[in-house]
C-alpha positions as CSV (number, residue, x, y, z in Angstrom):
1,X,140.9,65.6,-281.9
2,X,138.8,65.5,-278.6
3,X,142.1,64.9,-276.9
4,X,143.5,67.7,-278.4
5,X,140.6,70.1,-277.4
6,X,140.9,68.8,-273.9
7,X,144.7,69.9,-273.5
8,X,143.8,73.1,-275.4
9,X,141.3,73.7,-272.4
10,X,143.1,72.6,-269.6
11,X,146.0,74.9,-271.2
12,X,143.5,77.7,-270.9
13,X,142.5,76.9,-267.7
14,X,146.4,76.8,-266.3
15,X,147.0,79.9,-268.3
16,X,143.9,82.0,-266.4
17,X,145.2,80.5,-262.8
18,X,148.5,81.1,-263.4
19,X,147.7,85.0,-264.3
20,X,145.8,85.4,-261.5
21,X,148.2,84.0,-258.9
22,X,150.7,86.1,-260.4
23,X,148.9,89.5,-259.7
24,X,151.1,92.3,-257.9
25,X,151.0,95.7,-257.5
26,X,152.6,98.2,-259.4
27,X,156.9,98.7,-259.0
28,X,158.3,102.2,-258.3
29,X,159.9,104.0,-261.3
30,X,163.5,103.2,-261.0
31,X,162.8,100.5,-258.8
32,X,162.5,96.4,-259.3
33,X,161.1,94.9,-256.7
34,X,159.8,97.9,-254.6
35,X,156.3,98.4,-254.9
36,X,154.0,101.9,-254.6
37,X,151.9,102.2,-252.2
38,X,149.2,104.5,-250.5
39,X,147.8,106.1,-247.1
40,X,144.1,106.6,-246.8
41,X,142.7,110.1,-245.7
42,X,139.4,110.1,-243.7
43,X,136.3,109.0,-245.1
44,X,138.5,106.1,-247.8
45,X,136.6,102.9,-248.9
46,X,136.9,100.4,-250.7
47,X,135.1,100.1,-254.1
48,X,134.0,96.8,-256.0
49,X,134.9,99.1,-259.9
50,X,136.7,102.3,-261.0
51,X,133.1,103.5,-262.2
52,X,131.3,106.1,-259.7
53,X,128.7,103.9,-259.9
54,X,130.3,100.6,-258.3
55,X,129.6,99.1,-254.7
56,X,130.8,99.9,-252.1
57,X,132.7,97.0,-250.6
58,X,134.0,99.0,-246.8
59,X,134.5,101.4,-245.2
60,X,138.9,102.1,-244.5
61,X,140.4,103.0,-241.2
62,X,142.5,106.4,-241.5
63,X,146.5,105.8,-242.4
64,X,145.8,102.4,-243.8
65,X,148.6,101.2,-246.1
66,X,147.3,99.7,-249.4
67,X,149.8,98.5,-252.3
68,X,148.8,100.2,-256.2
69,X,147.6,97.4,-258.5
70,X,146.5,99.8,-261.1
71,X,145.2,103.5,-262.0
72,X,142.4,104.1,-264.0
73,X,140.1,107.4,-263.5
74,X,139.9,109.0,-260.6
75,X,140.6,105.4,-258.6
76,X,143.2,103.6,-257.6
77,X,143.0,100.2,-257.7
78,X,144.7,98.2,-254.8
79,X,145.2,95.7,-251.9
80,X,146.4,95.0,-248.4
81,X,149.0,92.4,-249.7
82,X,151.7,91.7,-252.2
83,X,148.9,88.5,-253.1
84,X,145.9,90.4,-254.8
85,X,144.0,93.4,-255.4
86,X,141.1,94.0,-253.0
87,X,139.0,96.6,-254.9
88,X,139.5,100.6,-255.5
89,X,139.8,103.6,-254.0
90,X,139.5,107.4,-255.0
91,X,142.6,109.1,-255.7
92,X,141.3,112.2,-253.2
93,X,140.9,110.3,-250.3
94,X,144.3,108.6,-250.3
95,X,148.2,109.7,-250.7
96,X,150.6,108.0,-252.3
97,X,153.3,106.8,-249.9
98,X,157.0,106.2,-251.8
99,X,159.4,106.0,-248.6
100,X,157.3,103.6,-246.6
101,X,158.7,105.2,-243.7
102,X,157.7,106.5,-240.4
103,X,158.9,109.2,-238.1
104,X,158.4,109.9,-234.2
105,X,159.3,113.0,-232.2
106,X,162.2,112.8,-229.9
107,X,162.7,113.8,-226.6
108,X,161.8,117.0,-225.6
109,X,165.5,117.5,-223.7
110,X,167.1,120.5,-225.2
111,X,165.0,121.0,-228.2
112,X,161.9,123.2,-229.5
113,X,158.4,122.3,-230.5
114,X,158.7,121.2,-234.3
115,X,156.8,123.4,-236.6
116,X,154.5,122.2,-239.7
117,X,155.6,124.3,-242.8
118,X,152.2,125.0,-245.3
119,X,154.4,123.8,-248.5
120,X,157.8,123.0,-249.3
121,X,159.0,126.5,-250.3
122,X,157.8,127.8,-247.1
123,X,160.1,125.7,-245.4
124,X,162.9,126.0,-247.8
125,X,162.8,130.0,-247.7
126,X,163.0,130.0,-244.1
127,X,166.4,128.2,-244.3
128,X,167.5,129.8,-246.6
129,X,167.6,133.1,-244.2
130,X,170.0,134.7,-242.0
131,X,168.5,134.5,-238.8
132,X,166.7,130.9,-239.0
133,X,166.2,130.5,-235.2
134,X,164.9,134.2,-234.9
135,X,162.4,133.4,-237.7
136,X,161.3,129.9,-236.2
137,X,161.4,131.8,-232.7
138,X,158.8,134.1,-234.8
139,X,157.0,131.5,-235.9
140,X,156.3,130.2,-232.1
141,X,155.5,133.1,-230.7
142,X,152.6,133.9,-233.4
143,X,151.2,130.3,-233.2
144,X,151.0,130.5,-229.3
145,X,148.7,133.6,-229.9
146,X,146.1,131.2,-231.9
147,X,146.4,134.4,-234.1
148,X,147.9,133.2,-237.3
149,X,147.5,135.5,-240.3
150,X,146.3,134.3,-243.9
151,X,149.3,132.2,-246.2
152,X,151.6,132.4,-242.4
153,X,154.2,129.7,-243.5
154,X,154.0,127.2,-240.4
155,X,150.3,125.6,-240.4
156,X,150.6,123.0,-236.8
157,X,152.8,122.7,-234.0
158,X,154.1,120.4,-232.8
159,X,152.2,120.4,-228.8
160,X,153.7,123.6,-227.3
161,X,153.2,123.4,-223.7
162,X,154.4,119.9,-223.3
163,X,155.9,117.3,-224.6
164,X,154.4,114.7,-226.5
165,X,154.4,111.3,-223.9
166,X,157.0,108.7,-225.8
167,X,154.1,105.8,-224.6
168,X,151.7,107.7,-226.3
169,X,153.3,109.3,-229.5
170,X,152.1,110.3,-232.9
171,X,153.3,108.3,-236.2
172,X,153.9,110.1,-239.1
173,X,154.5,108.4,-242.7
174,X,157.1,110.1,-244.1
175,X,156.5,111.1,-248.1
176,X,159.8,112.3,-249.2
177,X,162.6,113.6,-247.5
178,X,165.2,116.9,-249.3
179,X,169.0,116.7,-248.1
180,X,170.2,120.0,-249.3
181,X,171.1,121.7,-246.4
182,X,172.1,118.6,-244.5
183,X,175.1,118.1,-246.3
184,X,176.1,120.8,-244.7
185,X,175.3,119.9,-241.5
186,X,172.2,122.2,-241.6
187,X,168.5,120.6,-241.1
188,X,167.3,117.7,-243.3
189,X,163.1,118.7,-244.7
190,X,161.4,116.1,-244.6
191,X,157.6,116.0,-246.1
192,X,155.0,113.9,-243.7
193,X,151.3,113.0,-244.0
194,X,149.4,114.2,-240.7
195,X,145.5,114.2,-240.4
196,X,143.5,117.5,-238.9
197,X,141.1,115.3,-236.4
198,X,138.6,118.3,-236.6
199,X,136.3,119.5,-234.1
200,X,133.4,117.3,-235.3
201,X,132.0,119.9,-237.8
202,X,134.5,119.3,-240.3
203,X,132.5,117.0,-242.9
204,X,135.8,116.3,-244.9
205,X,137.4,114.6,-242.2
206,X,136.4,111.5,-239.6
207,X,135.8,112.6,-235.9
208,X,139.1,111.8,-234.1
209,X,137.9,114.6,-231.7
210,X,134.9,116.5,-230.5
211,X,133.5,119.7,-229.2
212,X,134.0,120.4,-225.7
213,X,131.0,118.8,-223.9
214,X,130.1,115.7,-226.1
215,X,131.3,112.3,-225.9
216,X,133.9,111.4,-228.4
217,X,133.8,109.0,-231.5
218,X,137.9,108.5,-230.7
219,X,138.9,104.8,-230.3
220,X,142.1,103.3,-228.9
221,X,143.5,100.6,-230.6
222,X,145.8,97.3,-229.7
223,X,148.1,95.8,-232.0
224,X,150.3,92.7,-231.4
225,X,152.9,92.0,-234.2
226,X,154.4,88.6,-233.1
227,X,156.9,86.3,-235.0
228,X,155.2,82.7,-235.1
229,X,158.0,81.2,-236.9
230,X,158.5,77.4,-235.0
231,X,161.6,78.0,-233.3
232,X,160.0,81.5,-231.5
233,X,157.6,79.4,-229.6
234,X,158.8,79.9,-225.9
235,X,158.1,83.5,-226.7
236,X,154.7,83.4,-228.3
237,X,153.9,81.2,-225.0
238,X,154.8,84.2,-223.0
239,X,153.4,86.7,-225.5
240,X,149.8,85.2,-225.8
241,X,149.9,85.0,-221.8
242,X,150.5,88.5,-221.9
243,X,148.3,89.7,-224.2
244,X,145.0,87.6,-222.2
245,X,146.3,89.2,-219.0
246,X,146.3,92.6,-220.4
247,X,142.8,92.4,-222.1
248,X,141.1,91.1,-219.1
249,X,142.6,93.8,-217.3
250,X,141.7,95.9,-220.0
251,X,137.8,94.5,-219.6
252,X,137.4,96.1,-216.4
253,X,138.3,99.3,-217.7
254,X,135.1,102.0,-218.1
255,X,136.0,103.1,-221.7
256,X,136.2,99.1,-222.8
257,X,133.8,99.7,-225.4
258,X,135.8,101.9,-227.3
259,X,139.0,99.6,-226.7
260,X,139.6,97.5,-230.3
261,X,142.6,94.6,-230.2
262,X,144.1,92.9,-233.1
263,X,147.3,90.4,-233.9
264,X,149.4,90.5,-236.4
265,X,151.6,86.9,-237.0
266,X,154.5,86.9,-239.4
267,X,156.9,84.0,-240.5
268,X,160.2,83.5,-242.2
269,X,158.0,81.9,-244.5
270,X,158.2,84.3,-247.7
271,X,156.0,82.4,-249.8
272,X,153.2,82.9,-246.6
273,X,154.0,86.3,-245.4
């Protein structure tokens, strides 16, 4: 009998590992091994519960991508990998991100400013009209007068008096994307997440920017996404040279203290990714 209730336990034991090894997030609808995931607005943390009450665990960076374990409340409950979940987060602070895709302006060359439409209608009754480049030729002309009047249909510009620097570019997760003009050769809408840095007065939003005459909160970040996998290591010889050079060089700098670095190692390893 004792031996019995030992294998029962052990059973248990095996059962509970097992369960929690095999945690992963939530699969899209229609999909079988793709999983949802989110974006973080300003101000995100991390939570220990789903109850208003529960500690807080950190503090998230902006445009942090989190997999969906689970959805109770107002909080989502989630993690940075496929492994485990890491805690929760309120719904209003994040956006649900099905594409896991990201979009960067072109070159300039032969093309206008793109233009931000307020909603999805906005943009789709635009091209649905006669004269769409008078319209979006409109559009620019009204924003460049910082005069825009109340429910205008484009809310941001794309930087009108120059181009945005290709070493310096803006990334923009792309939420869905409507191709029912582009079979016909027309434009393809596609719906992005993009972040108002504010002046500093808005208390919904982090300070990505500040009023003329103060000292910014804005940091500059350094990622390094290297492939460690064994037969790659020539390169990561090269590549971790590189990196020291350019953070001494990096040291000398004035604005060093508002200079963050991190690396990022992957493998064709699945089962350690």
């Amino acid at each position: 009998m004792k031996n019995i209730l030992k294998i029962g336990v052990a059973l248990a034991a095996l059962l509970c590992a097992v369960g929690a090894w095999a945690e992963q997030p939530l699969v899209q609808d229609g999909k079988k091994s793709v999983f949802q995931r989110l974006v973080t607005h300003p101000g995100a943390a991390l939570y220990s519960g789903p109850e208003a009450g529960a500690a807080k665990v950190k503090d998230l960076p902006t445009f942090s991508m989190m997999y969906i374990y689970g959805d109770e409340g107002d909080r989502f409950r989630v993690g940075s990998s496929t492994v485990k979940s890491d805690g929760w987060i309120d719904k209003k602070l994040a956006t649900e991100w099905p594409q896991a895709i990201t979009m960067v302006f072109t070159d300039r060359t032969g093309r206008d400013p793109v233009l931000f439409f307020r909603d999805h209608k906005a943009l789709e009754d635009t091209c649905l009209l006669d004269d769409v480049s008078g319209a979006v030729a409109k559009y620019q002309k009204q924003l460049a007068t910082n005069e825009v009047p109340a429910k205008f249909p484009v809310i941001a510009s794309e930087p009108m008096d120059k181009a945005v620097a290709q070493k310096n570019f803006y990334l923009l997760p792309v939420l869905s994307i409507d191709d029912q003009f582009y079979e016909n050769q027309g434009p393809r809408l596609i719906e992005v997440a993009s972040i108002n840095p504010g002046t500093g007065d808005d208390k919904n939003s982090q300070a990505a920017s500040s009023p003329k005459g103060k000292d910014s909160d804005f940091r500059t970040g350094f990622v390094f996404v290297i492939d460690t996998t064994i037969s790659m290591k020539p390169y990561i010889d090269q590549t971790v040279e590189l990196i020291r050079n350019l953070y001494d060089e990096l040291e000398k700098n004035p604005n060093a203290d508002k200079m963050a670095f991190a690396v990022v190692a992957f493998r064709s390893n699945t089962d350690r990714s």
